[in-house]
C-alpha positions as CSV (number, residue, x, y, z in Angstrom):
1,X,0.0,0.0,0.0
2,X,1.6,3.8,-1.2
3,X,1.9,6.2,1.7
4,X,-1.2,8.5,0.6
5,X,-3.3,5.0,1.3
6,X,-1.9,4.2,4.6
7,X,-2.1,7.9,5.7
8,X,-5.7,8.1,4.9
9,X,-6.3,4.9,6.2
10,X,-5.4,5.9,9.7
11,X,-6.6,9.3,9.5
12,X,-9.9,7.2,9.0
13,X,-9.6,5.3,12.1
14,X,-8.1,7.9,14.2
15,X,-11.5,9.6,13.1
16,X,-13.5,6.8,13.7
17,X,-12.5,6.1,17.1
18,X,-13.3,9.4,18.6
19,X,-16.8,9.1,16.8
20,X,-17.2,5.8,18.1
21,X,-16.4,7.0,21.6
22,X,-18.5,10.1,21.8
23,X,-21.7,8.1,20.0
24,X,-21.2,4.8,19.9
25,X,-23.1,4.4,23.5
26,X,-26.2,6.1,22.3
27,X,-26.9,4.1,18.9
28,X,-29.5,2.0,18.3
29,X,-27.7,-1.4,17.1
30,X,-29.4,-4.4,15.4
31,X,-28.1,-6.4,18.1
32,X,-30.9,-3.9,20.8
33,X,-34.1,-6.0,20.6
34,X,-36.3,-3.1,20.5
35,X,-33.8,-1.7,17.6
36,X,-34.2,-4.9,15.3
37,X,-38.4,-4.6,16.2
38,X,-38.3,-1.0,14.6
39,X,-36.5,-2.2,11.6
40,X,-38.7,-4.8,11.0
41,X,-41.8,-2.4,11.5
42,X,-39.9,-0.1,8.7
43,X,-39.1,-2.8,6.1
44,X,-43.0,-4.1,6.2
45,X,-44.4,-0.4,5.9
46,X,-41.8,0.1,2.7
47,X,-43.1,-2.6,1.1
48,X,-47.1,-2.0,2.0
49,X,-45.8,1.2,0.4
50,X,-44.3,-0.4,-2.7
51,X,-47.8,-2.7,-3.3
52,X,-49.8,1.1,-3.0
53,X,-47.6,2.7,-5.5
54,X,-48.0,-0.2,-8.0
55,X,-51.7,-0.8,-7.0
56,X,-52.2,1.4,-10.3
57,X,-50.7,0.4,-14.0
58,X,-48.1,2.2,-15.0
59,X,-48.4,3.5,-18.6
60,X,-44.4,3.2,-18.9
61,X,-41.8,1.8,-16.7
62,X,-41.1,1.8,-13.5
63,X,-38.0,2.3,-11.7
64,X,-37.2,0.6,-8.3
65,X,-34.7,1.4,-5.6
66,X,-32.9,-0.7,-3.3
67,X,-30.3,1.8,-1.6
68,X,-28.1,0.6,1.2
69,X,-25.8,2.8,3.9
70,X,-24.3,-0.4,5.7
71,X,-21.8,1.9,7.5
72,X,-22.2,3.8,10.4
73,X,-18.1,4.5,10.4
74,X,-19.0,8.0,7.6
75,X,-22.2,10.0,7.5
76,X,-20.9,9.8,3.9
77,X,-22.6,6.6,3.2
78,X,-26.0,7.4,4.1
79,X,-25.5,11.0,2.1
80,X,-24.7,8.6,-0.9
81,X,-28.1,6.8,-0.4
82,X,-29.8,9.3,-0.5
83,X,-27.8,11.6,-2.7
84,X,-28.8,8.6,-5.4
85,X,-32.5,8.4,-3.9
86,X,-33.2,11.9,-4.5
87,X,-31.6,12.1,-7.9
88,X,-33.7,8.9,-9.4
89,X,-37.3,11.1,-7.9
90,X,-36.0,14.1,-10.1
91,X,-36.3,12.5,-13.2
92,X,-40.0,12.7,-13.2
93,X,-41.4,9.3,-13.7
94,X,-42.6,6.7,-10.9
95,X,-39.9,5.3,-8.5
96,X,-40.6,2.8,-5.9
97,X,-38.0,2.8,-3.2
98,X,-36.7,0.2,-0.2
99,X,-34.0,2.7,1.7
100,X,-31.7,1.1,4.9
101,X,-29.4,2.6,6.4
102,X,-26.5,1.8,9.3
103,X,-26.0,5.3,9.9
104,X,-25.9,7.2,13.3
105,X,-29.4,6.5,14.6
106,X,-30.5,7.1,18.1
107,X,-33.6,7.1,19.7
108,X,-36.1,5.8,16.8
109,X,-35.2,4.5,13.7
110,X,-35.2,6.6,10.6
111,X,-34.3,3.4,8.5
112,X,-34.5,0.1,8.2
113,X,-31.2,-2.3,9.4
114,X,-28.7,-2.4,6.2
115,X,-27.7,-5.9,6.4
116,X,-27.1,-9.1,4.2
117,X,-30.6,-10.2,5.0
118,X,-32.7,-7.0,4.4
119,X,-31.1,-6.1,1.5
120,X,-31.6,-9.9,0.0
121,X,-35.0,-9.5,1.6
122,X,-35.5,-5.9,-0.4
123,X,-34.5,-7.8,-3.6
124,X,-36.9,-10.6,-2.7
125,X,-39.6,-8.1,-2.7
126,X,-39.0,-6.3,-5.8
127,X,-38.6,-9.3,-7.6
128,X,-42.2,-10.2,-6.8
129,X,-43.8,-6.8,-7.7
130,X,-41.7,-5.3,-10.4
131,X,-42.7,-5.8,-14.2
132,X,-40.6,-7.7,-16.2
133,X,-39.3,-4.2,-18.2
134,X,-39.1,-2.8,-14.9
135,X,-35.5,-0.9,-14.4
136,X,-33.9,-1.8,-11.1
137,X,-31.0,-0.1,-9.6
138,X,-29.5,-1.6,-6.7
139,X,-27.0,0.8,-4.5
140,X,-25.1,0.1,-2.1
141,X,-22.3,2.3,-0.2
142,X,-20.1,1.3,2.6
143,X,-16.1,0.7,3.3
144,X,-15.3,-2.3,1.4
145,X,-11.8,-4.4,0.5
146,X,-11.5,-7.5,-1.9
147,X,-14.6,-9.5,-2.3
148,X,-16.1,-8.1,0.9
149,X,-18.3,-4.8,1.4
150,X,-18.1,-4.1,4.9
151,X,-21.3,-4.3,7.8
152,X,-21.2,-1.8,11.0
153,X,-23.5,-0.5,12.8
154,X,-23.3,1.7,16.2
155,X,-20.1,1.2,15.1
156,X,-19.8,-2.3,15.6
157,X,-18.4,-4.5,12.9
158,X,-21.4,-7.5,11.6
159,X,-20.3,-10.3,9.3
160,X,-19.4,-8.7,5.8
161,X,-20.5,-9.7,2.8
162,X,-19.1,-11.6,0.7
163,X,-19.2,-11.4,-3.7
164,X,-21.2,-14.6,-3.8
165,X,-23.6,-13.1,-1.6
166,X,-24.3,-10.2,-3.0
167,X,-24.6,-12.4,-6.5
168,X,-27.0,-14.3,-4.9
169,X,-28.8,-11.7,-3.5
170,X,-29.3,-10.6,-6.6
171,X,-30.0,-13.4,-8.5
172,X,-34.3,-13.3,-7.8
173,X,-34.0,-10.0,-10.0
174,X,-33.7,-11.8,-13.0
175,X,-33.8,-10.7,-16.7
176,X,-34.8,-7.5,-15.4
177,X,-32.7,-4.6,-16.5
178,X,-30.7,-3.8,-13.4
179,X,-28.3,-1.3,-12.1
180,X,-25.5,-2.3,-9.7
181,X,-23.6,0.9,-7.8
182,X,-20.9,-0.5,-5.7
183,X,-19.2,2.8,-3.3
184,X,-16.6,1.0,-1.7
185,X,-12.4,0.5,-2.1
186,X,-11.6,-2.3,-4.3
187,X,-15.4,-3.0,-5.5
188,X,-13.8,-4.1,-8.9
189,X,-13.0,-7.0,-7.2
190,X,-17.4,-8.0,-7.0
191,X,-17.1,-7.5,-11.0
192,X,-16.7,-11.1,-11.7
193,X,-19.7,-12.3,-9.8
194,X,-21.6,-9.8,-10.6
195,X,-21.5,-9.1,-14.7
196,X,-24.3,-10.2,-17.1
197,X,-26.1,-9.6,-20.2
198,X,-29.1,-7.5,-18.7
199,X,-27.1,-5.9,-15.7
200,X,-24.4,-2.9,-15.5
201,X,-22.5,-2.8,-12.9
202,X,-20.4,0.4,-12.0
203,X,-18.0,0.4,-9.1
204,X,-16.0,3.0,-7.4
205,X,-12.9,1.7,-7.6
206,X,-10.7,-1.3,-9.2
207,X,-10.5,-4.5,-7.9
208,X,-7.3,-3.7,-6.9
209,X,-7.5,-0.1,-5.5
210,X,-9.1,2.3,-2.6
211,X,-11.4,5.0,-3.6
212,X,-11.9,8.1,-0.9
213,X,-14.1,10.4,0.8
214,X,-15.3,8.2,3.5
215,X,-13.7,9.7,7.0
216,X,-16.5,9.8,9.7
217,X,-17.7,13.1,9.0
218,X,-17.6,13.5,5.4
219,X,-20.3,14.8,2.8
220,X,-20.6,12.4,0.5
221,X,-17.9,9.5,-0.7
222,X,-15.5,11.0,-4.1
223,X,-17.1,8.5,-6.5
224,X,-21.0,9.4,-5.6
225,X,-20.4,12.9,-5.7
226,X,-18.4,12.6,-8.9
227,X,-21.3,10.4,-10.7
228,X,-24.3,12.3,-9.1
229,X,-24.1,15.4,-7.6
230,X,-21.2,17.5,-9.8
231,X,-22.6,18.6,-12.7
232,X,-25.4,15.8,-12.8
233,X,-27.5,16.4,-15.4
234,X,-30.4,13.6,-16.4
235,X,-30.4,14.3,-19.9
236,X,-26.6,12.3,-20.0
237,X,-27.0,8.7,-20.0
238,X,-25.3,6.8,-17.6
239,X,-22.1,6.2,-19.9
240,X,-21.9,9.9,-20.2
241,X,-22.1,10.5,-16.7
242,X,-19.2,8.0,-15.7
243,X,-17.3,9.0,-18.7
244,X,-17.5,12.7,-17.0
245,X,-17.0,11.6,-13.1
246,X,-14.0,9.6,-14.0
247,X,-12.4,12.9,-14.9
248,X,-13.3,15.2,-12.2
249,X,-12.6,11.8,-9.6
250,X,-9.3,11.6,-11.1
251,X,-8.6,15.1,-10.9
252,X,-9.1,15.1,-7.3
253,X,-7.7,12.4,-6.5
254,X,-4.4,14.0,-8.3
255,X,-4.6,17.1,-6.6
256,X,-5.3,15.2,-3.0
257,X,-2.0,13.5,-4.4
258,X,-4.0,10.0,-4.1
259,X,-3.6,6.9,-6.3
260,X,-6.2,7.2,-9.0
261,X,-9.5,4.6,-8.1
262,X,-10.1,3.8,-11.2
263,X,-14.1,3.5,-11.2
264,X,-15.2,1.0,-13.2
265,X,-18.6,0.4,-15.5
266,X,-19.2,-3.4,-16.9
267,X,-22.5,-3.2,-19.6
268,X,-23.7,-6.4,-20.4
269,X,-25.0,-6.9,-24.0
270,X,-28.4,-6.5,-23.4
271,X,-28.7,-3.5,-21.5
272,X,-26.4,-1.3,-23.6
273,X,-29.5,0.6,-25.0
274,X,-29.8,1.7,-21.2
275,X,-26.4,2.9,-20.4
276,X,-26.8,5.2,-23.6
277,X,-30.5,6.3,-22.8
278,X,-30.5,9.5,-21.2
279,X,-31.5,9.2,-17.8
280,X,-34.8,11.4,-18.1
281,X,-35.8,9.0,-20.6
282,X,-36.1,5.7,-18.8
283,X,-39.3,5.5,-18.0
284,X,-40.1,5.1,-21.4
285,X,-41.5,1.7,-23.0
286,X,-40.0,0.0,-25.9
287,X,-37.6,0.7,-28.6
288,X,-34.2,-1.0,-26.5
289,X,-31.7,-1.4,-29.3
290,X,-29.5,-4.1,-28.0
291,X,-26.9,-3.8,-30.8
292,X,-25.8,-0.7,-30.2
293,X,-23.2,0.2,-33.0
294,X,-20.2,-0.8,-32.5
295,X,-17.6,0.8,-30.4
296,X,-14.0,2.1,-31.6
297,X,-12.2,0.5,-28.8
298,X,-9.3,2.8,-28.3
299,X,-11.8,5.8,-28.0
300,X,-12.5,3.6,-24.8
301,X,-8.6,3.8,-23.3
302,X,-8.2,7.0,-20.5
303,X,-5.0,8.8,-20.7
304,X,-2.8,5.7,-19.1
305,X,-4.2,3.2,-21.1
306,X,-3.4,5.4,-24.3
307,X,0.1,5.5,-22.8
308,X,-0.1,1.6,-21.8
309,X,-0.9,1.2,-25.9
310,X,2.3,3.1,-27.0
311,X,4.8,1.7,-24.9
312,X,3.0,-1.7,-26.4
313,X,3.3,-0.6,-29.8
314,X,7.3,-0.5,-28.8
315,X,7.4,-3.8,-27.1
316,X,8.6,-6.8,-28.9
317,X,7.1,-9.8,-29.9
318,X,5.4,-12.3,-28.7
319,X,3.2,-9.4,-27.1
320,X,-0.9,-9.0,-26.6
321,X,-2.8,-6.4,-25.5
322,X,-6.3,-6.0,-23.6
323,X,-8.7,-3.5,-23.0
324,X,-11.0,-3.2,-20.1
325,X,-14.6,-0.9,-20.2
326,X,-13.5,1.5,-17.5
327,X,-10.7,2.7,-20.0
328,X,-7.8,0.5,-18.9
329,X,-5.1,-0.9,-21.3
330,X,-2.9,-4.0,-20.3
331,X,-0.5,-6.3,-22.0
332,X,1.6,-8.5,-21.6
333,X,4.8,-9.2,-23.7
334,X,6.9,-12.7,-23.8
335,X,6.8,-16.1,-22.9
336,X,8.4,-16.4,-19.7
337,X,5.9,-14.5,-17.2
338,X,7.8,-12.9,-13.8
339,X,5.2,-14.7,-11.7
340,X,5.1,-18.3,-12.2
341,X,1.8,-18.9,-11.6
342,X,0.2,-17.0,-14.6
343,X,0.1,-17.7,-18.2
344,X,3.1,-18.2,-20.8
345,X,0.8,-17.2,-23.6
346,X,0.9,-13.0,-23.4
347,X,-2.4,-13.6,-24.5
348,X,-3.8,-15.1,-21.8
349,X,-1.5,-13.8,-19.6
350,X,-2.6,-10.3,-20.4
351,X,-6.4,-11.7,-19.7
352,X,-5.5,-12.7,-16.1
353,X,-3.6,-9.5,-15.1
354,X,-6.6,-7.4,-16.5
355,X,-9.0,-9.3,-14.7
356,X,-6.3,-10.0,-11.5
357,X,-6.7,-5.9,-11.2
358,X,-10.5,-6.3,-10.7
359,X,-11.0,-4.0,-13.9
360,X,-14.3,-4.7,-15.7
361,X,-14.9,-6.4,-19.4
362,X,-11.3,-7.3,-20.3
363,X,-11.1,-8.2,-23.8
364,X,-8.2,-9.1,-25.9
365,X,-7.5,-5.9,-28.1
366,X,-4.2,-7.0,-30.3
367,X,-1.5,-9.6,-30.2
368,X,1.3,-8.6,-31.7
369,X,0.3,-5.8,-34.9
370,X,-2.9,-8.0,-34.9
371,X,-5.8,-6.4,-34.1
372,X,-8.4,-9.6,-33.0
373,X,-11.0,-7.3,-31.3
374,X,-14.9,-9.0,-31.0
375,X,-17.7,-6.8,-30.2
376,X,-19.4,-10.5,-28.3
């Protein structure tokens, strides 16, 4: 880990444990019995709520809502739920929502728990009254590391949870067009388990790196900021409004002197008429074009994969080169790999360091002057 990382990271928990001293005492925890009563109250009146809003057919789509704050270490990560929340009711067209939240909560719940089970238990409901067409976005924001997001409440750490649970989770959802938000270091790393053709998935980081903005007192995390509060504007589609937080994330991150996240966006086949549709314009029915025309994939590579792709160009062969969707470039040149363990052929080789880095959609871009890009 660089300096900057290990710096922030107890500047974090420095934080955290004066928070957790001065509050901790007077939260309400899921482990209070009266606590875990109100949350239960909360997550049946959401969904009583959900059946009224959908009592009436909608002449369009619907969008659902399934935002989770499962940290009570920031206020950031309940400002990103409902940051996202608020955003999605601006666009103007019906939104059914299932909000929980770990943060700071005394007295009487504002929120329901944010756990494993009520977010499963969210998804569970949805699944049973959303239309088939129905767009679902599913948010969640908390600290995170590989293959885990992170569970505290009253700042007490819960069981995390793991990649496979989350994919299972989320496996009731279906064919339904769905939206995955991971804010959390090294959610990358859930890209795996998480991709298909009918779901994007857009993470705050790489598998392999922190992302910021989550001390105990902060606004709102970099990445949610970045994608939906600076210069949000719903007539961009989601691929626009990445494309444009990626730059302003990055260019705080520089002058912060942080590593650079890398946020990452993974848009399976069948959904790629939604990451283009303006975000005003979801609630309409029909018309998904799910061959988009085709992309140029080096208008995809950010500033370091361009430079990644010219110091391949110069590289001798045998040599391959891949391309992720968040605008990464890696290759791999030889025959005789440093690390034992991973592929002779550059080809592959390249493959497993893309996808080693957590970095979403790595596809084989050239191997040697060969260009053998496939839009499949």
């Amino acid at each position: 880990m660089k300096s900057s990382q290990v710096i922030h990271c107890w500047r974090v928990l420095a934080a955290l444990l004066i928070t957790t001293v001065l509050f901790g005492c007077a939260e309400l925890s899921p482990t209070n019995p009266e606590a875990q009563q109100q949350s239960m109250t909360l997550e049946r009146q959401q969904d009583a709520q959900a059946v009224r809003d959908t009592a009436t057919p909608a002449t369009g789509r619907r969008v659902w809502f399934a935002g989770f704050a499962m940290s009570s270490a920031s206020t950031a990560f309940q400002n990103d739920m409902e940051l996202v929340s608020s955003r999605l009711s601006e666009l103007g067209g019906p939104v059914v929502k299932y909000e929980d939240s770990n943060g700071q909560q005394t007295g009487r719940l504002r929120y329901p728990f944010a756990t494993p089970a009520t977010l499963a238990e969210a998804v569970q409901h949805i699944s049973s009254h959303a239309g088939p067409d129905d767009i679902v976005v599913v948010f969640i924001s908390t600290h995170g590391n590989r293959k885990i997001l992170g569970v505290n409440a009253a700042h007490k750490e819960f069981q995390p949870m793991t990649a496979g649970e989350l994919s299972a989770a989320l496996a009731p959802l279906g064919k339904r067009p769905t939206v995955v938000i991971l804010s959390a270091c090294f959610a990358g790393s859930f890209l795996p388990e998480l991709q298909g053709e009918r779901r994007i998935v857009i993470t705050a980081a790489s598998g392999e790196r922190a992302s910021f903005g989550c001390q105990p007192a902060s606004r709102n995390t970099f990445f949610t900021e970045g994608l939906f509060a600076t210069d949000f504007d719903a007539s961009k589609s989601l691929s626009q409004l990445m494309a444009q937080a990626k730059v302003e994330i990055a260019r705080r991150e520089h002058v912060l002197k942080f590593p650079n996240s890398e946020p990452q966006m993974s848009v399976g086949l069948k959904v790629r008429w939604l990451a283009e549709r303006p975000l005003k314009d979801w609630f309409q029915p029909g018309n998904e074009i799910n061959d988009a025309p085709p992309v140029a994939p080096l208008s995809l590579l950010g500033d370091a994969g361009k430079n990644a792709y010219r110091k391949y160009q110069s590289e001798p062969s045998p040599r391959a080169f891949v391309i992720s969707s968040g605008g990464a470039g890696q290759y791999a040149v030889g025959t005789t790999p440093k690390d034992a363990s991973l592929p002779s052929d550059p080809a592959a080789r390249a493959l497993a360091l893309c996808n080693r880095r957590g970095l979403a959609d790595c596809r084989l871009y050239a191997v040697d002057d060969r260009v053998v890009w496939s839009e499949h």
